[in-house]
C-alpha positions in Angstrom: -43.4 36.0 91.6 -43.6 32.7 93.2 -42.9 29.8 91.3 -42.2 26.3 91.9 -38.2 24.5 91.4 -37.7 21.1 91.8 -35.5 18.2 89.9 -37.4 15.7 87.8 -37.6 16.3 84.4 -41.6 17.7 84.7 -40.2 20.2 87.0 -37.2 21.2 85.3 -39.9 22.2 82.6 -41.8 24.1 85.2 -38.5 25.8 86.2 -38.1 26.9 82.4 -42.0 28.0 82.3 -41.7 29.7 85.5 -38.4 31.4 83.3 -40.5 32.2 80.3 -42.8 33.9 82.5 -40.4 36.0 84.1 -39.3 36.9 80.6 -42.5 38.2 79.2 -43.3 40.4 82.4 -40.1 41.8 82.6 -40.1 42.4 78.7 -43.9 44.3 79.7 -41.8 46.6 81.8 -42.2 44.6 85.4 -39.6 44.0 87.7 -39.5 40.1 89.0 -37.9 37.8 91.2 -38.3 33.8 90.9 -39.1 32.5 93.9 -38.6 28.6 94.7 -41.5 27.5 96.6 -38.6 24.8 98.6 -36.3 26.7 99.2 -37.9 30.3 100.2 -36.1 32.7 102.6 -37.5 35.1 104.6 -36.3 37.7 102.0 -38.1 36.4 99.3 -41.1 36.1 101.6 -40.8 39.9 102.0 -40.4 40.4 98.5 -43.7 38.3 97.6 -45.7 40.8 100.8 -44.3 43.6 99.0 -45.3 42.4 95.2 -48.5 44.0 93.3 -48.4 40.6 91.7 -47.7 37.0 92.4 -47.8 34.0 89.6 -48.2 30.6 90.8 -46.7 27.6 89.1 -46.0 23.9 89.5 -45.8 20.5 88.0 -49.6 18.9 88.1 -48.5 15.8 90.3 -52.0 13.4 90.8 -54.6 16.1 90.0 -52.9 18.6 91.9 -49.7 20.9 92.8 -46.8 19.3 94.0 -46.1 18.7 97.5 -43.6 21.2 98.0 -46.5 24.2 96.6 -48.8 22.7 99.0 -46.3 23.2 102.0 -46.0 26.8 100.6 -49.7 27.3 100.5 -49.5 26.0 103.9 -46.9 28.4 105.6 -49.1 31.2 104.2 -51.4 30.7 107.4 -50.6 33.8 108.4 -50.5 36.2 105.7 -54.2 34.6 105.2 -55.3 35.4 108.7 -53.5 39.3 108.2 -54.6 39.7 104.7 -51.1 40.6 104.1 -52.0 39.5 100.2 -55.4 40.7 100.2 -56.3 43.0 96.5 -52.7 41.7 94.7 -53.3 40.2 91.7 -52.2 36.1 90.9 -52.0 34.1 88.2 -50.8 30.8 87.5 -49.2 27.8 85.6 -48.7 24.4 85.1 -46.8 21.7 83.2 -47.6 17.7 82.8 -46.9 15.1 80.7 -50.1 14.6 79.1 -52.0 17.2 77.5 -54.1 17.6 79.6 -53.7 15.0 82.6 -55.8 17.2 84.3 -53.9 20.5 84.5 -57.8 22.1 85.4 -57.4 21.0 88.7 -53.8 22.6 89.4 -55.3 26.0 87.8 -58.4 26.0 89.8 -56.2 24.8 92.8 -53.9 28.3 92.6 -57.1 29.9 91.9 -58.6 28.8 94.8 -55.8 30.2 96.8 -55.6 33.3 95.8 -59.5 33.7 96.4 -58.3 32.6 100.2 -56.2 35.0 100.8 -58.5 38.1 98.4 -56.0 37.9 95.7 -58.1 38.9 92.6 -57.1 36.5 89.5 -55.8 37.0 86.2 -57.3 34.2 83.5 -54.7 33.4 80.7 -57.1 35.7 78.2 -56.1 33.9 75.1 -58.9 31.6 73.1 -58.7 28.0 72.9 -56.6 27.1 69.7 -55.5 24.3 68.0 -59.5 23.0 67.9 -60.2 23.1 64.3 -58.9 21.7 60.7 -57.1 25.0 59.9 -55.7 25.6 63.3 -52.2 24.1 64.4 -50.4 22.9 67.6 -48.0 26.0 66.8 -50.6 28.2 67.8 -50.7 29.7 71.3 -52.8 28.2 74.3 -53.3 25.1 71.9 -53.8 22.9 74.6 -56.8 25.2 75.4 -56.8 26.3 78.8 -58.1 29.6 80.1 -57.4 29.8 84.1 -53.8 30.2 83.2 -51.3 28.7 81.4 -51.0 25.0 80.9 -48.0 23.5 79.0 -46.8 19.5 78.2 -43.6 17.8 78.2 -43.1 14.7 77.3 -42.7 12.2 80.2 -39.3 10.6 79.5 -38.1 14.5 78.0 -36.5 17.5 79.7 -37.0 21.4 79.8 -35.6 21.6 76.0 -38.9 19.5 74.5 -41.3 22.3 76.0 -43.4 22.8 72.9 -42.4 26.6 71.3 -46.0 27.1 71.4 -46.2 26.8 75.2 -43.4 28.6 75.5 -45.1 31.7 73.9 -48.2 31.1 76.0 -46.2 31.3 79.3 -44.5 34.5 77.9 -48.1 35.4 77.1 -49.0 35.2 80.7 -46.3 36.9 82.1 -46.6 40.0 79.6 -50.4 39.9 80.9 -50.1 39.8 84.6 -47.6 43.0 84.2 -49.8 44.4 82.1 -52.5 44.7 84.3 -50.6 45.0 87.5 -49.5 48.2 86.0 -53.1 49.6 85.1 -54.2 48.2 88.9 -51.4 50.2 90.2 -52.0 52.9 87.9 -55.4 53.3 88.6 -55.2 52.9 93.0 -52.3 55.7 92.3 -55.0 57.8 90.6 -57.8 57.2 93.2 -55.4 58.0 96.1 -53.7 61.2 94.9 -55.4 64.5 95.5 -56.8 66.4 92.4 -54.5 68.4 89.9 -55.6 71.8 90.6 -55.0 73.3 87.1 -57.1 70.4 85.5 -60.1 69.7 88.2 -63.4 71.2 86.9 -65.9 73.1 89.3 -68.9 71.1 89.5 -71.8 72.8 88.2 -74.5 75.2 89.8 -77.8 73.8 90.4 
């Protein structure tokens, strides 16, 4: 899982997102690592080549990821040209100050470069909430986002004023991508294996 650590107070958030996350695939059975996009070894780059599933995550600095994702998108030049990554699944998050301060573009940023290198994506698959008189801002995804998870902190606030409910929507993602990495890997298992002779039914005479 490669995720995105930094020091300001937006990115200590996106360190505790990239946390929750964590949390919520490992609770769906998956086994992750947190990977600091700065500060990445060649180790953990073997661990992301070996992964069935990678989650993207970063502050949204100016419309987009921050620099240090984007030098990390970068030094993938090569596992794009090898299609080292190709058929893994990807998701992603993101964290601003605003509510929205245009969170969209980090999202369709990640997804963008997971198309590049034939990673197929995983949408946050929650419904917008928080849109109506009866709904609240304790429900999950209430900022409404559906390429992935996007959370707010408050500008001048640190990792413990992470709304609860974005915390539950990160844990939500996480829970998701392991869930579906498993039926993924599940099902190429399936397709790969040679029939169970005891169950495997003759095909019928014509």
């Amino acid at each position: 899982m490669a995720v995105s650590a930094h020091v300001n107070p937006l990115e200590f958030a996106c360190r505790a997102g990239a946390e929750v996350v964590r949390r919520g695939a490992a609770d769906a059975g998956a086994e992750v690592a947190l990977v600091p996009v700065d500060t990445i070894t060649d180790a953990q780059w073997q661990q992301s080549d070996d992964a069935d599933a990678i989650v993207f995550g970063s502050p949204t600095y100016l419309g987009s990821a921050s620099a240090a994702f984007h030098a990390f998108a970068e030094a993938t030049c090569r596992r794009f040209a090898e299609g080292r990554w190709a058929d893994k699944l990807a998701a992603g998050f993101t964290n601003s100050a605003s509510k929205a301060g245009d969170k969209s573009s980090t999202l369709a940023f990640f997804a963008t470069f997971a198309a590049q290198h034939r990673i197929l994506w995983v949408s946050l698959g929650l419904a917008a909430n928080w849109n109506s008189t009866t709904a609240s801002e304790n429900d999950l995804n209430r900022l409404g986002f559906w390429g992935g998870a996007g959370t707010q902190t408050p500008l001048d606030g640190g990792a413990d004023t992470v709304h609860t409910a974005d915390i539950g929507t990160a844990e939500y993602l996480g829970a998701r991508i392991a869930r579906q990495a498993a039926l993924v890997a599940a099902g190429r298992h399936a397709a790969t294996s040679p029939p169970d002779a005891t169950t495997a039914q003759p095909l019928p005479l014509r």
